[in-house]
C-alpha positions as CSV (number, residue, x, y, z in Angstrom):
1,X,27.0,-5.5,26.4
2,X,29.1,-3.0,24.3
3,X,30.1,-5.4,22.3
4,X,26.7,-6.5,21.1
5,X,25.6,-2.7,20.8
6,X,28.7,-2.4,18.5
7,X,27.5,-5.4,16.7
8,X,24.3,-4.6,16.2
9,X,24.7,-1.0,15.1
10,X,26.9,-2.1,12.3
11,X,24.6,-4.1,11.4
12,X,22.2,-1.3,11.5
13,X,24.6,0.6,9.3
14,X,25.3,-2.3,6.8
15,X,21.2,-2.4,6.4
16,X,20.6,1.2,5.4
17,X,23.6,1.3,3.4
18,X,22.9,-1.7,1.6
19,X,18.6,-0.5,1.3
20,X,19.5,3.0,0.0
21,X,22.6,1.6,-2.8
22,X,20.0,-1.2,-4.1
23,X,16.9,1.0,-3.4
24,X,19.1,3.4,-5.7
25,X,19.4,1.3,-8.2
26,X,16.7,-0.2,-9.3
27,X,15.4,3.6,-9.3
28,X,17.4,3.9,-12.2
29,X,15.8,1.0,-14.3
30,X,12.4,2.1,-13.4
31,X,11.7,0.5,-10.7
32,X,10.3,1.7,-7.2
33,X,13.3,1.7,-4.1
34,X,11.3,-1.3,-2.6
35,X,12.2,-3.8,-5.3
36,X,16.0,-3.4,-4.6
37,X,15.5,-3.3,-0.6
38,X,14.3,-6.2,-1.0
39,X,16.3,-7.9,-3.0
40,X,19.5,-6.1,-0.8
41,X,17.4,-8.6,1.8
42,X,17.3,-11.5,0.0
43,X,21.2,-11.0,-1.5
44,X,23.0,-10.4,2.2
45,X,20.3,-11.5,4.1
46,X,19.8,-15.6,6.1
47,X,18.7,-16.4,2.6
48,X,22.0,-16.2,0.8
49,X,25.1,-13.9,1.8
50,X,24.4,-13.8,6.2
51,X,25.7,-11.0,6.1
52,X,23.2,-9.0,7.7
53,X,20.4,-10.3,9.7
54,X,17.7,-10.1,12.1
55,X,17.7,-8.1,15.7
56,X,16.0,-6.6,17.9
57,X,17.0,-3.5,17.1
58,X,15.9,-3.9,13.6
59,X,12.7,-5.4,14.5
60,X,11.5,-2.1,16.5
61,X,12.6,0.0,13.5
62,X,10.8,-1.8,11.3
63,X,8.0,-2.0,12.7
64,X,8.1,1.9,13.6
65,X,8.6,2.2,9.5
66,X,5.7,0.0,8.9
67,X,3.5,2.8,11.4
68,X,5.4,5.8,9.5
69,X,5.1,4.4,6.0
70,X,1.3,4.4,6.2
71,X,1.3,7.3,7.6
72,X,3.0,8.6,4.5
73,X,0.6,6.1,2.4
74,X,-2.2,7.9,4.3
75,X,-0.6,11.7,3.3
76,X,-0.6,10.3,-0.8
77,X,-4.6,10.0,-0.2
78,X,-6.9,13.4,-0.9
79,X,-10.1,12.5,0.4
80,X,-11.7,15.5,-1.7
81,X,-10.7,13.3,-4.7
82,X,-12.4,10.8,-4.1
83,X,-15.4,11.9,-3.8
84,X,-15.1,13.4,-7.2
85,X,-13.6,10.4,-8.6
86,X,-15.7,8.9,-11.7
87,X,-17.5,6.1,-12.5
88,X,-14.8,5.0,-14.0
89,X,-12.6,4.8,-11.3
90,X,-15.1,3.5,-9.3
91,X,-15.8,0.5,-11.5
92,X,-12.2,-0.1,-11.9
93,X,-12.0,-0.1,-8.4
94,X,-14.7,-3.2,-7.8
95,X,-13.1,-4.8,-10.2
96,X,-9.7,-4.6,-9.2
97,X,-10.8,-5.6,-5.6
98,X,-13.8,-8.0,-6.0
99,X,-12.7,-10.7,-8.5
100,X,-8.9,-11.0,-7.1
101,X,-10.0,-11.1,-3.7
102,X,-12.7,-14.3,-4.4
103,X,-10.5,-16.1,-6.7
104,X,-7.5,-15.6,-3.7
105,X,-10.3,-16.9,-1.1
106,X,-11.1,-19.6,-3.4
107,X,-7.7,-20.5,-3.7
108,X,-7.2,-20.6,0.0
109,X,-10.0,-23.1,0.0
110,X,-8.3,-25.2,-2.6
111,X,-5.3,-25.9,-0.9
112,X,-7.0,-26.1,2.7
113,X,-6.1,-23.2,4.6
114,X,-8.0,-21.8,6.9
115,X,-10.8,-19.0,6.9
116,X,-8.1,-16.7,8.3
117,X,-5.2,-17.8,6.1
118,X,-7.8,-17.9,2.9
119,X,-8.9,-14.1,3.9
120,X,-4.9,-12.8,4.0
121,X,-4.9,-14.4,0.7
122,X,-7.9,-13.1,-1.0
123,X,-6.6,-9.3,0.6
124,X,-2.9,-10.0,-0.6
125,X,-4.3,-10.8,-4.0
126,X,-6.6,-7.7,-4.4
127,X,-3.9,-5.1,-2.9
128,X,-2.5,-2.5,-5.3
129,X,0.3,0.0,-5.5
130,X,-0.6,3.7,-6.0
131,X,3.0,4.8,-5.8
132,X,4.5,2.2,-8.3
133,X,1.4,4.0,-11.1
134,X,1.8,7.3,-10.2
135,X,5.8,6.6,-11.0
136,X,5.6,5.1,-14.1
137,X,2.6,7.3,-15.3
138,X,4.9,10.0,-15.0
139,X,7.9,8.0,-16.7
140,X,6.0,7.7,-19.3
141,X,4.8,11.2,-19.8
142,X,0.9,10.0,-20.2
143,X,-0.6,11.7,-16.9
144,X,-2.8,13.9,-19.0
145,X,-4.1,11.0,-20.1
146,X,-7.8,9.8,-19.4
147,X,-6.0,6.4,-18.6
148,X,-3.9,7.7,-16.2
149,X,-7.0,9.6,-14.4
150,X,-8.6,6.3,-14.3
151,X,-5.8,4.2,-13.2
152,X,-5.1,6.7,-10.7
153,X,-8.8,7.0,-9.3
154,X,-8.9,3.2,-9.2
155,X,-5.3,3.0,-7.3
156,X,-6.7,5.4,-4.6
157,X,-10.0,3.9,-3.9
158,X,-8.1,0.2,-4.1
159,X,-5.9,1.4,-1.6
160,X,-8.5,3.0,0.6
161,X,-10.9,-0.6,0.1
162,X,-8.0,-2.5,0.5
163,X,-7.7,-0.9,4.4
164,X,-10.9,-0.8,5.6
165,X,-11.2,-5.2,4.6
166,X,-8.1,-5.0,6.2
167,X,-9.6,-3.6,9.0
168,X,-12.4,-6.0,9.1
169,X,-9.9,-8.8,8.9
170,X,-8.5,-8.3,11.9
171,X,-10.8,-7.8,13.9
172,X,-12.5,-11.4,13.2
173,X,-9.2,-12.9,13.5
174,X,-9.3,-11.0,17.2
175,X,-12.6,-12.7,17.7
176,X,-12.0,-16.1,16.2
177,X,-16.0,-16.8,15.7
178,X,-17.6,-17.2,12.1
179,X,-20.9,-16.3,13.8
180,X,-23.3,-13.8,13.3
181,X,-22.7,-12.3,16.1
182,X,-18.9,-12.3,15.7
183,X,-19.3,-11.0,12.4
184,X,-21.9,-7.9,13.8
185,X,-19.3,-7.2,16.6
186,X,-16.5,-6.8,14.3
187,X,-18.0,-4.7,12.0
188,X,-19.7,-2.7,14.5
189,X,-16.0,-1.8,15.8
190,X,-14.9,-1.0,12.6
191,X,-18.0,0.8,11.8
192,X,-17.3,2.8,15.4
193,X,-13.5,3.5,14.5
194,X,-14.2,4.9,11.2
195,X,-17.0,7.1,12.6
196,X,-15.1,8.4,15.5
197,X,-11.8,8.9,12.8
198,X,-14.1,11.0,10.4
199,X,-15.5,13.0,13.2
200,X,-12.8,13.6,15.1
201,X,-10.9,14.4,12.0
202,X,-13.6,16.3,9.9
203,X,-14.7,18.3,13.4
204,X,-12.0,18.9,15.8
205,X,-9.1,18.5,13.7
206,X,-9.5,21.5,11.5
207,X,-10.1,23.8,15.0
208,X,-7.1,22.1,16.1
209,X,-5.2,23.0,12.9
210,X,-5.8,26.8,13.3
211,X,-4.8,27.0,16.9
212,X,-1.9,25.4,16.0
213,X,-0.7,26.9,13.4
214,X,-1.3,30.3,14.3
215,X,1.4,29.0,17.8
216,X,4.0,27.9,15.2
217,X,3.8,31.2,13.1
218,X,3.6,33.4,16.1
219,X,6.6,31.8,17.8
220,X,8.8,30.4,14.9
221,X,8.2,27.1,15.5
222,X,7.4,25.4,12.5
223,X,10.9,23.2,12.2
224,X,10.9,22.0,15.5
225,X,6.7,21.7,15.5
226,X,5.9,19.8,12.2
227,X,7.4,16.3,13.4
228,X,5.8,16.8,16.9
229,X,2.6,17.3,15.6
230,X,2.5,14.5,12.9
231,X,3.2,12.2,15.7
232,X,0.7,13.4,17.9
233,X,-1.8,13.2,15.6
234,X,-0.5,9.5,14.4
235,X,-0.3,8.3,17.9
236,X,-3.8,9.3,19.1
237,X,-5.5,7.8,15.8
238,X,-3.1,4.8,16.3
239,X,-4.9,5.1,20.0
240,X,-8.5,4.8,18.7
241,X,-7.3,1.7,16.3
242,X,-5.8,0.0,19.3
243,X,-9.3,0.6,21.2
244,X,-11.4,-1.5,19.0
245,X,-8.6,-4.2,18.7
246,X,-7.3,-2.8,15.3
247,X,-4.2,-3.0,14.0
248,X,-2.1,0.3,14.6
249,X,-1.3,0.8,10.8
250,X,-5.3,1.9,10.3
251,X,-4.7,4.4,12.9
252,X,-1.4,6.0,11.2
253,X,-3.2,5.8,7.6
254,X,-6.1,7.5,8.7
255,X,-4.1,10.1,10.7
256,X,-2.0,10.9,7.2
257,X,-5.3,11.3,5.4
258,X,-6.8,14.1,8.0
259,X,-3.3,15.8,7.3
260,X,-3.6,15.8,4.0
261,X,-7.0,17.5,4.5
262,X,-5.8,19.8,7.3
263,X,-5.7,23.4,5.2
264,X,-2.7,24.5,6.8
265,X,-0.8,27.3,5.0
266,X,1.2,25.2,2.0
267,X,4.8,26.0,3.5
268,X,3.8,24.4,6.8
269,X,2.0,21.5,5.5
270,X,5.0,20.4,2.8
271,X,7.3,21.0,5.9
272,X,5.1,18.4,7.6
273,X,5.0,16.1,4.4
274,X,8.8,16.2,4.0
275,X,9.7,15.5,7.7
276,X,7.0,12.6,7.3
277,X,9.0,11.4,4.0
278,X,12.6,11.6,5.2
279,X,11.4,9.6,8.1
280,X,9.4,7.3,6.7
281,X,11.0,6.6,3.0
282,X,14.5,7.6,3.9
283,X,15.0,6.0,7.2
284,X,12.7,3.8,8.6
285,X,10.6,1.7,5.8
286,X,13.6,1.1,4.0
287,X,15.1,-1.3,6.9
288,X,11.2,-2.5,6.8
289,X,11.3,-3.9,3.2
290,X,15.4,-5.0,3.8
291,X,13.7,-7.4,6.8
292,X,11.0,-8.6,4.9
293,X,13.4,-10.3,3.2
294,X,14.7,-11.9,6.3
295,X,11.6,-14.1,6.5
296,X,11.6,-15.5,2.6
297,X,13.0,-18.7,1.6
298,X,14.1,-19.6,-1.8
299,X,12.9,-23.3,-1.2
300,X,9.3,-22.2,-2.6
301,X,11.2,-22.2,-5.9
302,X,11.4,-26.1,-5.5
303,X,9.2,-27.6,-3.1
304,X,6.2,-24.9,-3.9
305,X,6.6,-24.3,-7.1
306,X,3.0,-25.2,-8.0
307,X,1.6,-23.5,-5.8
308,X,3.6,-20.4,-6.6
309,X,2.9,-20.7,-10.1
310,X,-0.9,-21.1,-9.1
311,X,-1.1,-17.9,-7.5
312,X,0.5,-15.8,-9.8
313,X,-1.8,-17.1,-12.3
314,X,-4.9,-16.3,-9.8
315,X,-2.8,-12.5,-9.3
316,X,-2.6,-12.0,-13.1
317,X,-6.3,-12.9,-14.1
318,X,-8.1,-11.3,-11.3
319,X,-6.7,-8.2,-11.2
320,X,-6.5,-7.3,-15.2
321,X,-9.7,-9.3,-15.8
322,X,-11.6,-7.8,-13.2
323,X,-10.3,-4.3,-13.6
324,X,-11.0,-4.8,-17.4
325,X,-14.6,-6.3,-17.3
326,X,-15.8,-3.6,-14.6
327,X,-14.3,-1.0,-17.5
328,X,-16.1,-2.1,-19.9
329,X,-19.9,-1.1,-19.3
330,X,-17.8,2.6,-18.9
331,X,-17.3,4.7,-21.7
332,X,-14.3,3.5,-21.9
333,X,-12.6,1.5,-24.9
334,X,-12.3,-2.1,-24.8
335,X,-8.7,-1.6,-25.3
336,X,-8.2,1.3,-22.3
337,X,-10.0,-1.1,-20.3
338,X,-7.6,-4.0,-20.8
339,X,-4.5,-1.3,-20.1
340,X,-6.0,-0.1,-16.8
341,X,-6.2,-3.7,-16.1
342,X,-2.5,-4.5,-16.4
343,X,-1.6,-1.4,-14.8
344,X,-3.3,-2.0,-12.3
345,X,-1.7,-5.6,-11.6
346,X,0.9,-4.4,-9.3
347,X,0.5,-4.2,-6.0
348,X,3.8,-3.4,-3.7
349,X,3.7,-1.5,-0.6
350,X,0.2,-2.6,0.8
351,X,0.6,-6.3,-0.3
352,X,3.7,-6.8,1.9
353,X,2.7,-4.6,4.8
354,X,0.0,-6.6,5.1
355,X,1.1,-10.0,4.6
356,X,4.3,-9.3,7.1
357,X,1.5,-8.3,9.9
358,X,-0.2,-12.3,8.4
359,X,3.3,-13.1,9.4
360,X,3.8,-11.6,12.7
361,X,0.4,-12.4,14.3
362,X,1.2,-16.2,13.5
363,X,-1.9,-16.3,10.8
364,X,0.2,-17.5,7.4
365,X,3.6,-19.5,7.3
366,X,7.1,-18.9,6.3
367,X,6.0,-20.8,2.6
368,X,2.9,-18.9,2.4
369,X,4.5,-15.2,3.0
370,X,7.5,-16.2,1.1
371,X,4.3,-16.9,-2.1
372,X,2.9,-13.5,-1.6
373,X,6.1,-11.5,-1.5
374,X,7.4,-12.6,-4.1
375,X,3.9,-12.7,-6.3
376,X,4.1,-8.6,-5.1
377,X,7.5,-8.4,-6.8
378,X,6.5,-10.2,-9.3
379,X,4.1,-8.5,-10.7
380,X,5.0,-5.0,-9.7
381,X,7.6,-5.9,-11.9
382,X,5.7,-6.7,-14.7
383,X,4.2,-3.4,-14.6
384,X,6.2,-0.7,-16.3
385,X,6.8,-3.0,-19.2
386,X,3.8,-4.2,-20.2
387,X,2.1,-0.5,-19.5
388,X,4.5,0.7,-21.9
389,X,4.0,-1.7,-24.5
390,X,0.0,-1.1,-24.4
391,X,0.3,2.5,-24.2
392,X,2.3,2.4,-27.5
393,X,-0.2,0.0,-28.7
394,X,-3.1,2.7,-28.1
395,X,-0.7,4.9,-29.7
396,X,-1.1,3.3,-33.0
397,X,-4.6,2.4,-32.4
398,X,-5.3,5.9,-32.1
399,X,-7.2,5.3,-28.7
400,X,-5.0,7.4,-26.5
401,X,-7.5,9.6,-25.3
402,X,-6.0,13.0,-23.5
403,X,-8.1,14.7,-21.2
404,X,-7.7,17.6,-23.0
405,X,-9.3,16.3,-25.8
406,X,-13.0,15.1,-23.8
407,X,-16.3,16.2,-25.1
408,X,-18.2,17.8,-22.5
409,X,-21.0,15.9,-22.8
410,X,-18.6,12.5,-23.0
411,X,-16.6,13.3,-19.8
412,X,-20.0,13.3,-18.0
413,X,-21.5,10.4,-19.5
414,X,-21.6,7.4,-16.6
C-alpha cells in the first residue's frame, strides 16, 4: 500500500513538473500553457515515452480541474458586457457557432455516427477560445482596436452559446429519445436550470454577498474565507446542474459568472479570482490537459488520416467563413470580417473539456477524441500567425480601424 502511494505520488510530481516546464515553454513562443501540457502528455505519456500515466489519483484531480477551470472560464465572463455587446459581435457570434456546428453535424452524418456522436461533433467544431484571443490581442498590441472589440464580443458570446448547446446536449443524451416530447423535456430542464441560476444569482446572491463580506471585513477573514466561499457557491450551482441531469461543469461556469457579478469591494473579489486561478490554472487543469493526452493515439495519423484531414477542413471553413459572412452585412470591412474570422478559428479550452466529457460518458471513441483534440491544437495553433499576418495586412490597407478613431454616428450604426 505504501508502495503504490509512493508510486503514484511521483507520478503526481513528474505530471505537474513536466505540465508547468512545457506549459512554460510554449508561453514563450506565444502560445497558451495548454499546447505544451499537452504535448508534455503526448511526449511522456502511453503514447510515446510511458513515463508517466494514468491513475486514480490523477483521474480525481483532473476531473476536479475540469470543475475549477470552468469555474475560472465562468470568472473571464462579464455578463454586463454582454448585454452591451454590438451587432457586431453578435453577428460574429452566429456565425462562428451556426455554420461550423451544421457542417460538423453534417459530417457526423457522412461518416455514420450517431445523432449523439454527430451533435459532440458539430459542438467540438463551433467551440472557441476566449483566452487564446485575448492573449494574442494583447501580444500584439491591437486591443484598442475595433477588431479586437469584435473578436472579443464574439469569443464571449461563443463561449456562453457554446455552454448552454452544451447543456442541451446532455440532457438528450440523458434521455436517449429524438421525440418531441424528449426534446420538450430536455429543454424544459435546461430552460428551469438557467432560470433558477439567474434568479438565484441575480436575487439572493448579491444579499448574500453583502452579509458576507461585511463577516470577512469585520473579523479579518478574507484569506482564509475567499476559497471557502468560491466553493460554496460552485458546489451548490454544481447542485442545481446535477438536479436536472446536467453536467457539473454548467454549474461551476455559471457559479464563476455570478462572481464576477458579485460587487464585492475589488481587494476581496481579486483575492477570490487569484485563489480561483492558482487553483485552477496552477494546480489542477494543468494535470487535466497533461491526461487528455493519455487518451490520444498517434495511429489517426495513418489509419484516419482522411478523416482527420476532413475535419480540419470542415474546422477551417466554418468557423472563418461563417464568422466572415455574418460580418459582412455589419459595418464592418470585408477585409476586418475575414480577420475576425481567422481569429476566431481557434478554439482550445472548451473544445477539449467537452470532448473529454464525449469521452468519459462513452459517447465518441478513442479515434474520434484523438480527431478533435488534435483539430483544437491544430488550429489554435494557427492562430497567432495568421492573426498577425492579417493585422499587418490591414496595416497596409489602411483598414485598421482604432476605436478611438469611430464616428459617433458610425459606432452606432447596426
Amino acid at each position: 500500500m505504501v508502495e503504490t502511494a509512493g508510486f503514484d505520488l511521483l507520478n503526481l510530481l513528474l505530471v505537474l513538473t513536466l505540465a508547468w516546464s512545457f506549459g512554460r515553454l510554449t508561453e514563450r513562443v506565444g502560445y497558451p500553457a495548454l499546447m505544451g501540457e499537452l504535448l508534455a502528455g503526448i511526449l511522456f505519456g502511453p503514447t510515446v515515452v510511458g513515463l508517466i500515466h494514468p491513475t486514480e489519483s490523477i483521474e480525481i484531480f483532473a476531473e476536479l480541474g475540469v470543475f475549477l477551470l470552468m469555474i475560472y472560464v465562468g470568472m473571464e465572463v462579464d455578463l454586463h458586457d454582454l448585454f452591451k455587446l454590438g451587432p457586431q459581435s453578435l453577428m460574429v457570434a452566429l456565425g462562428g457557432f451556426v455554420m461550423p456546428f451544421g457542417l460538423g453535424y453534417a459530417v457526423g452524418g457522412f461518416i455514420g455516427t450517431t445523432v449523439e456522436q454527430s451533435l459532440f461533433i458539430g459542438i467540438a467544431m463551433a467551440a472557441t477560445s476566449l483566452a487564446t484571443k485575448s492573449r494574442i490581442l494583447v501580444d500584439l498590441e491591437i486591443l484598442d482596436t475595433r477588431i479586437a472589440g469584435v473578436l472579443l464580443g464574439g469569443a464571449l458570446l461563443s463561449d456562453v452559446g457554446v455552454m448552454i448547446v452544451f447543456a442541451g446536449i446532455m440532457g438528450f443524451i440523458e434521455t436517449g429519445e429524438l421525440t418531441a416530447l424528449g426534446l420538450g423535456l430536455v429543454a424544459g430542464r435546461a430552460f428551469l436550470f438557467f432560470t433558477a441560476a439567474l434568479v438565484i444569482g441575480d436575487r439572493f446572491l448579491p444579499y448574500f454577498w453583502g452579509q458576507l463580506e461585511d463577516w470577512m471585513e469585520r473579523h479579518e477573514f478574507v484569506d482564509k474565507t475567499s476559497a471557502f466561499t468560491v466553493a460554496l457557491v460552485a458546489l451548490v450551482f454544481a447542485f442545481f446542474a446535477a438536479l436536472v441531469d446536467l453536467h457539473m461543469i454548467i454549474g461551476g461556469f455559471m457559479a464563476g459568472l455570478f462572481l464576477r457579478q458579485a460587487q464585492l469591494d475589488p481587494d476581496i473579489y481579486q483575492h477570490m479570482y487569484d485563489v480561483m486561478y492558482d487553483l485552477a490554472m496552477g494546480f489542477f487543469a494543468p494535470i487535466f490537459f497533461v491526461s487528455v493526452a493519455f487518451d490520444l493515439t498517434l495511429d489517426v495519423f495513418t489509419g484516419s488520416l482522411d478523416l482527420l484531414v476532413l475535419v480540419l477542413v470542415v474546422a477551417f471553413v466554418g468557423k472563418i467563413v461563417g464568422s466572415w459572412l455574418f460580418a459582412l452585412p455589419t459595418n464592418l470591412s470585408w477585409r476586418e470580417g475575414l480577420v475576425i474570422g481567422f481569429g476566431m478559428n481557434g478554439r482550445g479550452t472548451v473544445e477539449i473539456v467537452i470532448v473529454s466529457i464525449a469521452l468519459s460518458t462513452g459517447v465518441i471513441g478513442q479515434e474520434l477524441f484523438s480527431i478533435l483534440v488534435f483539430t483544437a491544437i491544430l488550429t489554435t495553433t494557427l492562430v497567432p500567425p495568421t492573426v498577425k499576418w492579417d493585422v499587418d495586412w490591414l496595416r497596409q490597407t489602411d483598414d485598421l480601424v482604432f476605436t478611438d478613431d469611430l464616428r459617433p454616428e458610425a459606432a452606432s450604426e447596426p
